[in-house]
N, C-alpha and C positions, 0 to 999 in steps of 0.2 A: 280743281275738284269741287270746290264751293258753288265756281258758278254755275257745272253741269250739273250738282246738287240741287241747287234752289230752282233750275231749268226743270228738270225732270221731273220735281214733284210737280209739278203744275200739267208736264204731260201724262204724266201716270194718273192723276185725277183721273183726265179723259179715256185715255186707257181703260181701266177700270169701270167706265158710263157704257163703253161702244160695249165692253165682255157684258155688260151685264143688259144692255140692250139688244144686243142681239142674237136670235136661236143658236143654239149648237148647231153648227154644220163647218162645212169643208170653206165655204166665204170667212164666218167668221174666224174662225182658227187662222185664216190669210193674211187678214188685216190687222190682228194682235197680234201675227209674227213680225209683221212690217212694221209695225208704231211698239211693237216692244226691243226690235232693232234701234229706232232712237233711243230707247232710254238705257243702252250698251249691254243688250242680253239679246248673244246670238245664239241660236238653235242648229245644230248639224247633227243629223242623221244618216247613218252609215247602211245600204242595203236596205229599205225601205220592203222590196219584197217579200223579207224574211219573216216580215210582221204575218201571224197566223190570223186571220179573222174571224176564226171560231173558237180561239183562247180566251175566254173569260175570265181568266185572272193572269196579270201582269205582275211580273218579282224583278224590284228593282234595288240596287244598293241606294245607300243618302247618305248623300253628302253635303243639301243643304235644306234650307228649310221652304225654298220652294221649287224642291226635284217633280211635285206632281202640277205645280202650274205649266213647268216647264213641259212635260208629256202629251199633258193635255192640247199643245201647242201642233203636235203632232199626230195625234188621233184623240181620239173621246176616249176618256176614261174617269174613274170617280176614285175619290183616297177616303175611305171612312176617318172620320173626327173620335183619335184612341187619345189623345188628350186636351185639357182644356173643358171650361167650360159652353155648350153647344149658344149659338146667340149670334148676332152680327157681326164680330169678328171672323169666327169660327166659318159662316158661308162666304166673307166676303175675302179668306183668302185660296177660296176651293176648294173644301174638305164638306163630303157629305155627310149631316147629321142624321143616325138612326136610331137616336132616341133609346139606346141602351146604354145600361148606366150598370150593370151587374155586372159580371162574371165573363172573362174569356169565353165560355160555350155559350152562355146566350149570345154573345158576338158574334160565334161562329153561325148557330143558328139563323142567326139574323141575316148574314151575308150569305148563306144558302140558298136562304128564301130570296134574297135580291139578285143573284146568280140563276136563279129556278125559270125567271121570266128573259125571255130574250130579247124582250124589246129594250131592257136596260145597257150600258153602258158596261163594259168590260171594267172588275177591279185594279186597280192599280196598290200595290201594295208595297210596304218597305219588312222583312221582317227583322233587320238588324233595330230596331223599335229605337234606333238614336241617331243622329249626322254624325260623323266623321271627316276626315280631311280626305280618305279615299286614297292616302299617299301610301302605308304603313301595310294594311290589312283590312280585312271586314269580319264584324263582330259577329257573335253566333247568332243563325238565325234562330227565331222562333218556331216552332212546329206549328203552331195554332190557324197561318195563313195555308198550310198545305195541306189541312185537313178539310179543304172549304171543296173543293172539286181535286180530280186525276189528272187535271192536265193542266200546267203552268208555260210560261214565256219567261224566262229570264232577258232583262233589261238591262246591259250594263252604262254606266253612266262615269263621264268624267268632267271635271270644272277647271277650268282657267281663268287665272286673272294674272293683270299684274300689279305690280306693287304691293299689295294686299291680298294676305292668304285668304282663303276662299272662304272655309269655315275656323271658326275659334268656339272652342270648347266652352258652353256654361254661359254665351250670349243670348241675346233674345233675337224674336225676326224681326224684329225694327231695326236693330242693330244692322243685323246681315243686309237688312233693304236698303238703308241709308248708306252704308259700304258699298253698294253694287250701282247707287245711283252718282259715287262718290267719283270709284274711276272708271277712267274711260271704257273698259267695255270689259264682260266674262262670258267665256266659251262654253255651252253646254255642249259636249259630244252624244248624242245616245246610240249606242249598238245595239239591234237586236238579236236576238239570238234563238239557236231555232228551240221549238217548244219541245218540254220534256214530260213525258208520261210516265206516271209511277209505276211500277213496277208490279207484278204478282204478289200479297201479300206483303206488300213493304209498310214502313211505320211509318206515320209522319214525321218523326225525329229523323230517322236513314235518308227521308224523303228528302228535308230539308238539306241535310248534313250535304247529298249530292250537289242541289244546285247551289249550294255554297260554294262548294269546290270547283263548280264548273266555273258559275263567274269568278272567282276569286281568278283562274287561271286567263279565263277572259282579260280581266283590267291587269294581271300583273302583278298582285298583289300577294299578302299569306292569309291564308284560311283559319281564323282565330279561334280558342275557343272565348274566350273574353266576352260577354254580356252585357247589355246596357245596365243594367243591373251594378257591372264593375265598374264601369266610367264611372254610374252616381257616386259612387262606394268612393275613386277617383276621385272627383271633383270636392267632394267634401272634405277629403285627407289636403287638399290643397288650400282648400279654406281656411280648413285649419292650421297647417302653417303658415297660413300668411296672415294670422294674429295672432304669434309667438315672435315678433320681434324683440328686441329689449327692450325700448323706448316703451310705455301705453300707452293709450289715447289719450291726448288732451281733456277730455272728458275727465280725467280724474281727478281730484283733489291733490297737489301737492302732496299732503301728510303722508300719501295713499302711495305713492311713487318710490320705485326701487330709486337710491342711488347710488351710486357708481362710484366704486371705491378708486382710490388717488393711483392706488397700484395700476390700477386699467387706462391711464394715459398712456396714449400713444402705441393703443392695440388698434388693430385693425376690427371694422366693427364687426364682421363674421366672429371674430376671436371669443370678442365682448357676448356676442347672444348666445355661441356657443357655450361660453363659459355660465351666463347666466342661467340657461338651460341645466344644465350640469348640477346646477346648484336649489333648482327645484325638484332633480333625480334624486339631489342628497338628501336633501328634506326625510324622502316618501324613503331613500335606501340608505341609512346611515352609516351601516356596516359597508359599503360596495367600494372602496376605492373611487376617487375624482377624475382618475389619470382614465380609470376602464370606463368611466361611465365619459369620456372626452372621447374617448374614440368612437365609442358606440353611437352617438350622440351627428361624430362628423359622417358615418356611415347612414342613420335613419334620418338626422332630422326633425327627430319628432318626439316628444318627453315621454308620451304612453307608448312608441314602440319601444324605447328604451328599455323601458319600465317593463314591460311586457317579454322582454327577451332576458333582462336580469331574473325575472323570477321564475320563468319559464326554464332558466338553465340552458340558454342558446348562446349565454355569453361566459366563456369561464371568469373565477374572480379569486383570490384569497381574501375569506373578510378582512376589514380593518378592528384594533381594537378599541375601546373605550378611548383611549389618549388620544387616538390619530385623531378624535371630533370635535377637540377642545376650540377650534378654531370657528364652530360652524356656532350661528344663532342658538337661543335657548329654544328646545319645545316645549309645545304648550303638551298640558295634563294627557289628551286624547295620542299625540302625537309620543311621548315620552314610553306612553301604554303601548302603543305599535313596536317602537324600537327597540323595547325589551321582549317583546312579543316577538322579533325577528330572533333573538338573541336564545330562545326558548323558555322564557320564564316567563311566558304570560298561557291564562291559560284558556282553550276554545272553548267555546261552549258546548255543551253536550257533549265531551268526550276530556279525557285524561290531560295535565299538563305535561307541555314539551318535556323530555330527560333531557340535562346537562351533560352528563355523560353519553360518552358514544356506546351503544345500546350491542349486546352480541349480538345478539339472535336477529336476522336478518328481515321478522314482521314486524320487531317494535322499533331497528331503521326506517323503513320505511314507512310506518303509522307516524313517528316521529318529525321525518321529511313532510310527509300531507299535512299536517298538525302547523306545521312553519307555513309551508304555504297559504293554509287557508288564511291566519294571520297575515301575510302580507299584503293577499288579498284582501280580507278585510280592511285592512287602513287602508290599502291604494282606491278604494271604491271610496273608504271614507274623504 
């Protein structure tokens, strides 16, 4: 793998000299199929016919980060530049710059007006606006590409490799290039598929929502409603769990460092973080019980969803009393004021303190109950 590594980039240079010396035409797309065949990226294409040549915009799924070099390989098309910033990266991996920097509509305007003249290149577009592995499902599309013209090409797309999944979440495209130069060769398939015309008074959302469905039933796959939007949302929740181990960074000062008390020899270390975990919920939930805040904890994962389903009431509890905490650390001043704040003696601002007693009349329960939450809320922000 190394050696066809350090091989490739030297042919990819060249590569890269011939695409950019010479015109678009039917020659060269010949000759970047053929010497990008060395560098172990085959292109096949299913029904070649199917391809409409008066569709001016192409709707493809992605699955990697270079689905539109790959296309391009097989007819002329252009993938406008919707991230990053515009410069010599940005042209020199394909992606046309149009110098719009505002708003989805001035995007679309702008791609109208480059759709308006014919002598241009048909769009190539992805509206799942993220990669995917292309194994599971396809994310919703965006509405915004099939508001551009009435009539689209759906393009479905699949990737092989071996050894090495194809795409990973949350990588960059050096990454993915250096992987694809790594092993021996990955299969792009592309299907086309025949062009679909919107409909009498249809929306662009209904527009979309169809050829989602249609390729989704194409590749095989389920028709999601899930958003790139969700993946970010996704990838940052995983982030975040993977810097809630127990151990902290070396980075930190000794003084600064949990340690690990004698009774947690010879736990298994899930036990250990769990437990740790557990014991950052107690902090912020002092009344919640250890045992309910362990379960919840082996179910999320995660200290704020915990925290967020205790107070939310998605998790039943009987509080603990005073006694059962004798065990835990002292709180400080801010912290001691939350606890009894939980307990109903502290009091919110701008509005009445919590009653100790359970209250008849069924508005000052429930004024009661918001009163406690906002208080919880408040210290779990704090």
């Amino acid at each position: 793998g190394l050696c066809l590594l350090v091989l490739r980039l030297f042919i990819g240079v060249h590569v890269f000299l011939v695409s950019c010396a010479l015109p678009d035409s039917v020659l060269r797309r010949f000759i970047v199929r053929v010497m990008c065949s060395v560098l172990g990226l085959f292109v096949r294409q299913s029904d070649p016919r199917l391809r409409d040549v008066n569709v001016r915009v192409y709707i493809a799924n992605h699955v990697t980060q270079f689905d539109h070099n790959v296309i391009n390989l097989l007819t002329s098309c252009n993938t406008p530049a919707l991230n990053g910033a515009p410069g010599f990266i940005c042209w020199s991996r394909g992606f046309m710059e149009l110098g719009v920097t505002g708003s989805r509509a001035e995007l679309v305007d702008s791609l109208k007006v480059y759709s308006s003249h014919r002598g241009n290149p048909p769009l190539l577009l992805f509206p799942e606006e993220a990669a995917t592995n292309g194994r599971a499902g396809l994310l919703r599309f965006s509405s915004w590409p099939f508001s551009i013209l009435d009539v689209v090409q759906p393009v479905a797309l699949q990737v092989q490799r071996p050894l090495v999944t194809v795409s990973v979440a949350d990588s960059s495209w050096i990454t993915e290039l250096l992987w694809t130069f790594f092993v021996p060769f990955t299969v792009y398939q592309v299907r086309w598929m025949p062009s679909v015309p919107r409909r009498a008074e249809e929306l662009s959302e209904d527009f979309a929502l169809r050829v989602q469905e249609l390729l989704a039933m194409e590749l095989g796959v389920v028709s999601t409603r899930l958003t790139a939007a969700d993946k970010t949302e996704h990838m940052k929740r995983l982030r975040h769990t993977s810097l809630l181990p127990f151990a902290p960074a070396s980075s930190q000062p000794l003084a600064a460092r949990p340690r690990m008390p004698s009774s947690l020899t010879g736990i298994a270390p899930e036990d250990v973080r769990i437990m740790a975990m557990a014991q950052r919920v107690k902090e912020v939930l002092p009344h919640v019980p250890l045992e309910v805040i362990r379960i919840d904890l082996a179910q999320t994962n995660c200290v704020d969803t915990t925290i967020a389903n205790l107070l939310e009431g998605r998790v039943p509890f009987f509080p603990e009393s005073k006694e059962a905490d004798t065990g835990l650390p002292a709180l400080s001043t801010s912290q001691a004021a939350a606890a009894s704040g939980i307990q109903g003696s502290v009091a919110v601002p701008s509005s009445k303190p919590a009653t100790k007693q359970f209250a008849k009349s069924p508005v000052e329960r429930h004024l009661s109950l918001q009163e406690r939450k906002r208080a919880l809320y408040d210290y779990a922000r704090r």
